[in-house]
C-alpha positions as CSV (number, residue, x, y, z in Angstrom):
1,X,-23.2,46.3,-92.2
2,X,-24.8,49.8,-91.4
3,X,-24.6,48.8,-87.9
4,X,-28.5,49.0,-87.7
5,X,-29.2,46.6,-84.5
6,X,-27.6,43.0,-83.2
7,X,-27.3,40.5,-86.5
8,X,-30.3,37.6,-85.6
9,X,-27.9,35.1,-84.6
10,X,-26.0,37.0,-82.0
11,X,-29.8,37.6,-80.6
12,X,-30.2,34.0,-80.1
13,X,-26.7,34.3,-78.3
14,X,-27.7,36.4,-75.9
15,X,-30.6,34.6,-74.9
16,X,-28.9,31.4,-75.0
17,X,-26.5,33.3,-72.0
18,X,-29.7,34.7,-70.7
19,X,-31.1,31.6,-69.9
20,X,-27.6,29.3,-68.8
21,X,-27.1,32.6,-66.3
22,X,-30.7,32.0,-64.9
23,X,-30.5,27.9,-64.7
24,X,-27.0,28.4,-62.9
25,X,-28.7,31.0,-60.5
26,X,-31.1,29.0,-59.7
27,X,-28.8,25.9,-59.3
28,X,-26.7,27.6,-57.0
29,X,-29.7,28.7,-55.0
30,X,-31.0,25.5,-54.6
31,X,-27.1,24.3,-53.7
32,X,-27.1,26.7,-50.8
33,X,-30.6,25.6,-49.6
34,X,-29.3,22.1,-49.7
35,X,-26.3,23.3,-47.7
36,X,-28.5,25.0,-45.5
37,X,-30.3,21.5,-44.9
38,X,-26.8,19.7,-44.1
39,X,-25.6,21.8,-41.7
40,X,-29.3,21.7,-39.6
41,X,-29.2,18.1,-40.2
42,X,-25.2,17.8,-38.4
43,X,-26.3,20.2,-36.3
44,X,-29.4,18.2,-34.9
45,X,-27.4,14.7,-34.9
46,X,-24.8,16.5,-32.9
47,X,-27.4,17.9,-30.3
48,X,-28.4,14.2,-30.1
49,X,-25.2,13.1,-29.6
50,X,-24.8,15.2,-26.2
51,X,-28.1,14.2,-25.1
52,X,-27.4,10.4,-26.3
53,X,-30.2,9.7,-28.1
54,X,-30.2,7.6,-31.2
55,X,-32.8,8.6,-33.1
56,X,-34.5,5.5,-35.1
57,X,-33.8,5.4,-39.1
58,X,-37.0,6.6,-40.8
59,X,-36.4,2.9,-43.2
60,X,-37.4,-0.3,-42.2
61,X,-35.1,-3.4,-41.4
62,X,-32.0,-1.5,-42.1
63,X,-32.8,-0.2,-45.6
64,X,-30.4,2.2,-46.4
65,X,-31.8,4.0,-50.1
66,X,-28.2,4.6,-52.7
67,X,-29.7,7.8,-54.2
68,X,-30.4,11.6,-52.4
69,X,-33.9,12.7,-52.8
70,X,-34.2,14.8,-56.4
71,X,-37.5,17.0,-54.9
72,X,-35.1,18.0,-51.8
73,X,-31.6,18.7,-53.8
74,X,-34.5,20.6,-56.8
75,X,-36.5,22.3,-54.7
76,X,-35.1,22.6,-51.7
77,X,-38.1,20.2,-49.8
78,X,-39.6,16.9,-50.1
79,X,-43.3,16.3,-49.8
80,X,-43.3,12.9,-48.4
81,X,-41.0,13.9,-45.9
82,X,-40.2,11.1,-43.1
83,X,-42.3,8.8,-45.9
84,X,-39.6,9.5,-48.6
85,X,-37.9,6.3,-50.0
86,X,-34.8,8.3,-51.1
87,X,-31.9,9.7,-48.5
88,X,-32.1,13.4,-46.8
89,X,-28.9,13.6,-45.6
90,X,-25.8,11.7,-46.5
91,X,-25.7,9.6,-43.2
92,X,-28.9,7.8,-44.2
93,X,-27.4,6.4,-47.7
94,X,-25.8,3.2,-48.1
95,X,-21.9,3.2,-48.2
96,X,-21.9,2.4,-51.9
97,X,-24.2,5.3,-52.9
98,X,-23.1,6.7,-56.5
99,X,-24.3,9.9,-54.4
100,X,-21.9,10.1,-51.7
101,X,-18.9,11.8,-52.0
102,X,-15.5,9.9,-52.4
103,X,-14.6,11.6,-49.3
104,X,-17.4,11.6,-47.1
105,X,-16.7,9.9,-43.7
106,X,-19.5,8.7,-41.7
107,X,-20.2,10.1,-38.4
108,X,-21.2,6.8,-37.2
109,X,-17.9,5.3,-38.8
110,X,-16.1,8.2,-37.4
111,X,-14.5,11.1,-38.3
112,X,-15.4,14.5,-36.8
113,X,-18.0,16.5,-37.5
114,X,-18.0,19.0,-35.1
115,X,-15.2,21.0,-36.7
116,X,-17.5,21.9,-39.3
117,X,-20.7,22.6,-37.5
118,X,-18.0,25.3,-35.5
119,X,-17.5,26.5,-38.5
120,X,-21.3,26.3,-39.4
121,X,-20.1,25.7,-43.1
122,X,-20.3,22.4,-45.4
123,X,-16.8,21.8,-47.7
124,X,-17.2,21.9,-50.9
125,X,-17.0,18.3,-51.3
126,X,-19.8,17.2,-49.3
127,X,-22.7,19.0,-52.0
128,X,-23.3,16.8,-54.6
129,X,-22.4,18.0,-58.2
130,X,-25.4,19.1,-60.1
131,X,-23.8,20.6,-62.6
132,X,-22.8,17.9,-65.0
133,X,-26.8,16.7,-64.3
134,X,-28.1,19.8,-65.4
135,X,-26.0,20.2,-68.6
136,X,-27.1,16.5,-69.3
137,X,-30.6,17.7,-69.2
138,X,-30.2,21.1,-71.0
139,X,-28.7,19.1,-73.9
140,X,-31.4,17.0,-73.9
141,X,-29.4,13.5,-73.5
C-alpha cells in the first residue's frame, strides 16, 4: 500500500461506528428524559400522598395495560396523553408486565419510595433496557 487514504472497507467502518455512537446518544438521551419523567411522576404521587389524595387511574374498570408506552420511552412524550392505552409510569402496569423490572416494588404494595425521590435519582434497575430492542431493530430481526 502507498498509504494513499483509508482502504474502502475501513470507510464503511467508520461510518458503521459513526452511526452505533449517534443511535446510542440518542438512546441514552431519551433514557434520561424517561428518568426525568419517573422521578416527576414519584415525586407527584408522593405529594399526593401527604395531601391524601388518590388520584383516579386514567383506565377504566381496573384495566391495568402490560406494556410502557413506545412514543413516551422514544421520544420522550406521548400524544394521546391521559387517552394513551399503554402505561406512563410503572405503577400503572399490571404486576405481570414483561416491562416491569424483576425488582420493582409497588408503592401501593409497599416498599419505600421516598429514599429515592431524596435522592432525586432512579436506580439503574427501574429504566427499562432498550438496548437489546434497539440492536434487534438495527439488525433488522
Amino acid at each position: 500500500g502507498s498509504g494513499t487514504g483509508p482502504a474502502p472497507g475501513d470507510l464503511d467502518e467508520g461510518k458503521m461506528s459513526l452511526m452505533a455512537a449517534t443511535a446510542s446518544a440518542q438512546e441514552m438521551q431519551y433514557m434520561q428524559q424517561f428518568q426525568f419523567y419517573q422521578q416527576l411522576q414519584v415525586q407527584e404521587a408522593q405529594r399526593r400522598q401527604k395531601n391524601q389524595t388518590q388520584m383516579p387511574s386514567r383506565f377504566k374498570d381496573n384495566f391495568r395495560p402490560m406494556r410502557l408506552c413506545k412514543h413516551l420511552l422514544t421520544m420522550g412524550f406521548c400524544r394521546p396523553g391521559q387517552d394513551c392505552t399503554f402505561g406512563h409510569v410503572y405503577e400503572e402496569l399490571h404486576p405481570a408486565s414483561p416491562d416491569l423490572p424483576r425488582d420493582y416494588v409497588s408503592p401501593r404494595t409497599g416498599g419505600s419510595t421516598s429514599m429515592l425521590a431524596e435522592q432525586g435519582e432512579i436506580p439503574e434497575s427501574q429504566v427499562p433496557d432498550m438496548r437489546l430492542k434497539k440492536k434487534k431493530e438495527m439488525c433488522g430481526r
